[in-house]
C-alpha positions as CSV (number, residue, x, y, z in Angstrom):
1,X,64.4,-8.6,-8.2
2,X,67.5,-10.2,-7.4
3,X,70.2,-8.4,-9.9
4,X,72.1,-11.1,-10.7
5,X,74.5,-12.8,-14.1
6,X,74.3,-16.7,-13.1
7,X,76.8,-18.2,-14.9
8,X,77.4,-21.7,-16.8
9,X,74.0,-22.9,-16.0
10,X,73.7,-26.7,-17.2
11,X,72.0,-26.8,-20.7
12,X,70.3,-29.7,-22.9
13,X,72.5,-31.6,-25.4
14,X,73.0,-29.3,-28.4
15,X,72.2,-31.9,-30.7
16,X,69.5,-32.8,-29.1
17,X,67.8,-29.1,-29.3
18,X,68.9,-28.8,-33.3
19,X,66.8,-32.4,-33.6
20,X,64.0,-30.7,-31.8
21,X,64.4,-27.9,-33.8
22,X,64.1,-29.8,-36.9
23,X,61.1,-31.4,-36.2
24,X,59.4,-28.0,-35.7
25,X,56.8,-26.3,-33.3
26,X,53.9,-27.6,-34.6
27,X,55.0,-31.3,-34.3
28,X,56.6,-31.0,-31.2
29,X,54.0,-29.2,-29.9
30,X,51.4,-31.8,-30.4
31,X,53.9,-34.8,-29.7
32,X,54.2,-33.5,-25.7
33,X,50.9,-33.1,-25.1
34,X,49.7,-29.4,-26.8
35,X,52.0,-27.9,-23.9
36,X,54.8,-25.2,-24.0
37,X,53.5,-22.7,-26.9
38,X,54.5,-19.4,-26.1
39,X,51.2,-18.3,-28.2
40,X,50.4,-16.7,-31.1
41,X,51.5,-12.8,-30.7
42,X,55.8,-14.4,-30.7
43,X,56.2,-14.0,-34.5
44,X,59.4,-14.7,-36.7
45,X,61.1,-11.1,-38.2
46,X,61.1,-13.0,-41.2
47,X,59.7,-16.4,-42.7
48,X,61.6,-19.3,-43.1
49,X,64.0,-20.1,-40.2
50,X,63.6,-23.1,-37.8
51,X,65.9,-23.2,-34.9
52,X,66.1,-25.3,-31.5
53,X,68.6,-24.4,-28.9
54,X,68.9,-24.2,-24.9
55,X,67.8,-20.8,-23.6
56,X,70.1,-18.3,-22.4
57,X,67.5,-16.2,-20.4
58,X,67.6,-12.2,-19.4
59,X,65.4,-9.9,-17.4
60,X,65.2,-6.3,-18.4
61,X,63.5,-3.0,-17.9
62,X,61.0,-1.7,-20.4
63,X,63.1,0.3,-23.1
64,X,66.2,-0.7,-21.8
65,X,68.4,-3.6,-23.1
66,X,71.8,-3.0,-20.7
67,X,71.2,-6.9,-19.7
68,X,71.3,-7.9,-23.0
69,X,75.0,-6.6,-23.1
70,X,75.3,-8.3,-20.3
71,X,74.3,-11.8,-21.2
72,X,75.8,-11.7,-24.9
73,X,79.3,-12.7,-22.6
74,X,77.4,-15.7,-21.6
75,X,76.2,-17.1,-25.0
76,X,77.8,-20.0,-26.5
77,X,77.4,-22.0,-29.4
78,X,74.1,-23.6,-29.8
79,X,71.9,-20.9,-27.5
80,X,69.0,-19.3,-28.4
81,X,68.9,-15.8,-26.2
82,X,65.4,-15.0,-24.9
83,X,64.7,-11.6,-23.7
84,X,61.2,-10.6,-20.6
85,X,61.0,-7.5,-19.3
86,X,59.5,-7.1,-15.7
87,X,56.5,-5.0,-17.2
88,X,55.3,-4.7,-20.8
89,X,57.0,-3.2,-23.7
90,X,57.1,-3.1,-27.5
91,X,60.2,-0.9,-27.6
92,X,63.1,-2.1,-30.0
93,X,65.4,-3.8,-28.2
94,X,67.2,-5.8,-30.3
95,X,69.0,-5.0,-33.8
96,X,71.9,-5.8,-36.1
97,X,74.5,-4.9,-33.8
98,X,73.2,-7.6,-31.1
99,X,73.0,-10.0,-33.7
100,X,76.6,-9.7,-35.1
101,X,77.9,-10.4,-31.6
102,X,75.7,-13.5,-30.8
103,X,76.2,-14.4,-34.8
104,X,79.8,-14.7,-33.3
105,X,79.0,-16.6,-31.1
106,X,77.4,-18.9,-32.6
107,X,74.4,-18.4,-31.4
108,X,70.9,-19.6,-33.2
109,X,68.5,-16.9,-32.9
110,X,66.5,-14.5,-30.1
111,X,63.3,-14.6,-28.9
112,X,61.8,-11.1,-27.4
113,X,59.2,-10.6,-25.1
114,X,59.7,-6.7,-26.4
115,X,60.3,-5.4,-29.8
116,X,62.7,-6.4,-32.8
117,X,64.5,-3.9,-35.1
118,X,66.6,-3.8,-38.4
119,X,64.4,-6.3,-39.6
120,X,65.6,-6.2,-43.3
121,X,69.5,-6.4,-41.9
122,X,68.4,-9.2,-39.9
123,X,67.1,-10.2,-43.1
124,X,70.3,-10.2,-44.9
125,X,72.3,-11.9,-42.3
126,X,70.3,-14.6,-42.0
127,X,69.9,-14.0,-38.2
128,X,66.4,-15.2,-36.5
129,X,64.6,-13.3,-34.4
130,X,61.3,-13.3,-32.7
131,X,59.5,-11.0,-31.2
132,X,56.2,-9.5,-29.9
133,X,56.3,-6.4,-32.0
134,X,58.5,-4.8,-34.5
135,X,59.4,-1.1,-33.8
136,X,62.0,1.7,-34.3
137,X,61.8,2.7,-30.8
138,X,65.1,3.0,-29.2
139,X,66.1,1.9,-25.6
140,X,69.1,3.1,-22.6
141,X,71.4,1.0,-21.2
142,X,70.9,2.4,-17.2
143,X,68.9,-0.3,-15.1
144,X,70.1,-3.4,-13.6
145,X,68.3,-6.6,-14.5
146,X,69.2,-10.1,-14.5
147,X,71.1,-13.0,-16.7
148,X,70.1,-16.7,-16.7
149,X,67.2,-16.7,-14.0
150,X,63.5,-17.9,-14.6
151,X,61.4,-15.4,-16.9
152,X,58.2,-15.9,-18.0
153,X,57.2,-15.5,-21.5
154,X,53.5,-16.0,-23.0
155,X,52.3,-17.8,-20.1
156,X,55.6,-19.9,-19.9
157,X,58.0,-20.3,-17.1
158,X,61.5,-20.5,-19.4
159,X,64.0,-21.7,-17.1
160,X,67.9,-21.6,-18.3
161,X,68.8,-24.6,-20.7
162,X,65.5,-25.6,-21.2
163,X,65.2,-25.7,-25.1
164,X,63.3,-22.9,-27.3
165,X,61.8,-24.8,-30.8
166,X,61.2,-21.5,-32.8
167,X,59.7,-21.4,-36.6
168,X,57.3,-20.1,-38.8
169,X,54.5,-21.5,-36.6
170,X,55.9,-19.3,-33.2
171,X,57.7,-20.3,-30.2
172,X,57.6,-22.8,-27.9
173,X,59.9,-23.8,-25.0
174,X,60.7,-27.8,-24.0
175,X,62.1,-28.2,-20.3
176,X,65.6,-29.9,-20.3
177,X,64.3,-33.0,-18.3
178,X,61.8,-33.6,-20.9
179,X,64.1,-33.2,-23.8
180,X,64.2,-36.6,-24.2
181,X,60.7,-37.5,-24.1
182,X,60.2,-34.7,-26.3
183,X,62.6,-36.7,-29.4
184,X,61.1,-39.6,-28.7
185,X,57.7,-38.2,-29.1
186,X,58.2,-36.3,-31.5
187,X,59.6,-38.9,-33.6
188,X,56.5,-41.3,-33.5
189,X,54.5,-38.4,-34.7
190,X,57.0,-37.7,-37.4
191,X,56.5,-41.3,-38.3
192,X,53.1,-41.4,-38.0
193,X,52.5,-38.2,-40.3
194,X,54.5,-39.8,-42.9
195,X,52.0,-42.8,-42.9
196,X,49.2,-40.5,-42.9
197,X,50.8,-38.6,-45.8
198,X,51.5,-41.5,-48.1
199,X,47.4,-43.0,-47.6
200,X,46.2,-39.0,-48.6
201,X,48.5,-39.2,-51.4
202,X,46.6,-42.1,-52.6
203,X,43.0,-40.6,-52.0
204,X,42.2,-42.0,-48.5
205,X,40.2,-40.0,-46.7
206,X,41.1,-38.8,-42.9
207,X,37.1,-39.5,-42.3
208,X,38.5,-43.5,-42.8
209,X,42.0,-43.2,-41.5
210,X,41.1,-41.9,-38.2
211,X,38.3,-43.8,-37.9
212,X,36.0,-40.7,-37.8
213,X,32.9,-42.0,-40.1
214,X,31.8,-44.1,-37.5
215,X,31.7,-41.4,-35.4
216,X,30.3,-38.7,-36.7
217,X,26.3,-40.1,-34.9
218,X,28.2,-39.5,-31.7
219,X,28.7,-35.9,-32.8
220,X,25.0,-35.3,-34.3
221,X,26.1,-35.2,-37.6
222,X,24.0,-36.2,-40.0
223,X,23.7,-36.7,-43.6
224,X,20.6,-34.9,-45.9
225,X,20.3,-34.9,-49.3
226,X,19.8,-31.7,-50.7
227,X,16.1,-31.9,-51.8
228,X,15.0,-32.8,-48.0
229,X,17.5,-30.3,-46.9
230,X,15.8,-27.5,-49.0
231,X,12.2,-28.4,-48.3
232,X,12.8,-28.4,-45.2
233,X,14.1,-25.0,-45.4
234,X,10.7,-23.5,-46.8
């Protein structure tokens, strides 16, 4: 591993990750084809934020977060800071301190590959964070890693100002290049919810509006009333 702090990598539009952000994981999930989820075991420190904002990416040791330090100098306003280490670790390597400096910053939230601490101060601050673990467990600051290079993250290659959509739903990451694909997309299937929405709201069925019903003798499904169903359960 190349240690190594690249600086002033190029990043997506910062108003163009906050929209992404707003429309949330699940839609923008879906809208670019059920690609980019980080997977189930990134969960928020607590519920209720939703952020979208170009990846400041760092490489670190198991149980030691001396990149982190490193990398806060290149946050700006509008980053999300993501966090790999080169092997696996739950250890706590992000707390209130680190979040007062990137708070600073301006910067929108962090996403760990490791674990989270302080969760209540985190809490308070109204700081997001996610993580793969929660946990006490302290870290050094005494091995070299690496600022703004590729990591990989739940199966995901995160490259430097792609953007990271985080919510109550989990993480997922959007490549720059397809940032705007990813609005556009995302967009029609706002749109298209909000259709959906308003027919449920007057008692359509999604059997109908997706034109399932017709279906379901593809699928083997069939109907029984109960008294066949029962005697032929005898």
């Amino acid at each position: 591993m190349r240690t190594v702090v690249v600086t002033d990598p190029p990043r997506a539009d910062a108003g163009h990750a906050e929209q992404l952000g707003g429309f949330g994981v699940a839609t923008v999930h879906e809208a670019v084809g059920r690609i980019g989820y980080l997977g189930p075991e990134f969960r928020p420190a607590w519920p209720g934020a939703r952020i979208g904002g170009s990846a400041v990416t760092v490489l670190c040791w198991p149980g030691d977060n001396l990149m982190i330090h490193v990398a806060v100098e290149q946050c700006r306003a509008g980053d999300v800071l993501v966090v790999a280490t080169n092997s696996p670790s739950t250890d706590g390597l992000f707390g209130e301190l680190f979040a007062t400096a990137l708070a600073h910053r301006g910067v929108r939230g962090v996403v760990l590959g490791s674990g989270v601490r302080d969760v209540a101060e985190l809490q308070e601050m109204g700081f997001p964070a996610w993580s793969r673990a929660v946990s006490a467990q302290g870290s050094v600051k005494a091995t070299a890693g690496a600022v703004n290079v590729p990591i990989v993250l739940g199966g995901q290659t995160i490259h430097p100002g792609d953007v990271v959509v985080a919510d109550d739903d989990g993480v997922m990451v959007v490549p720059r290049v397809d940032v705007p694909r990813a609005l556009t997309a995302s967009q029609a299937r706002t749109d298209k919810e909000a259709a959906s929405r308003a027919a449920f709201q007057q008692g359509e069925l999604g059997l109908d509006r997706y034109g399932l019903r017709d279906r379901l003798g593809e699928f083997g499904i069939e109907y029984v009333p109960y008294e066949e169903y029962a005697e032929g359960e005898r």
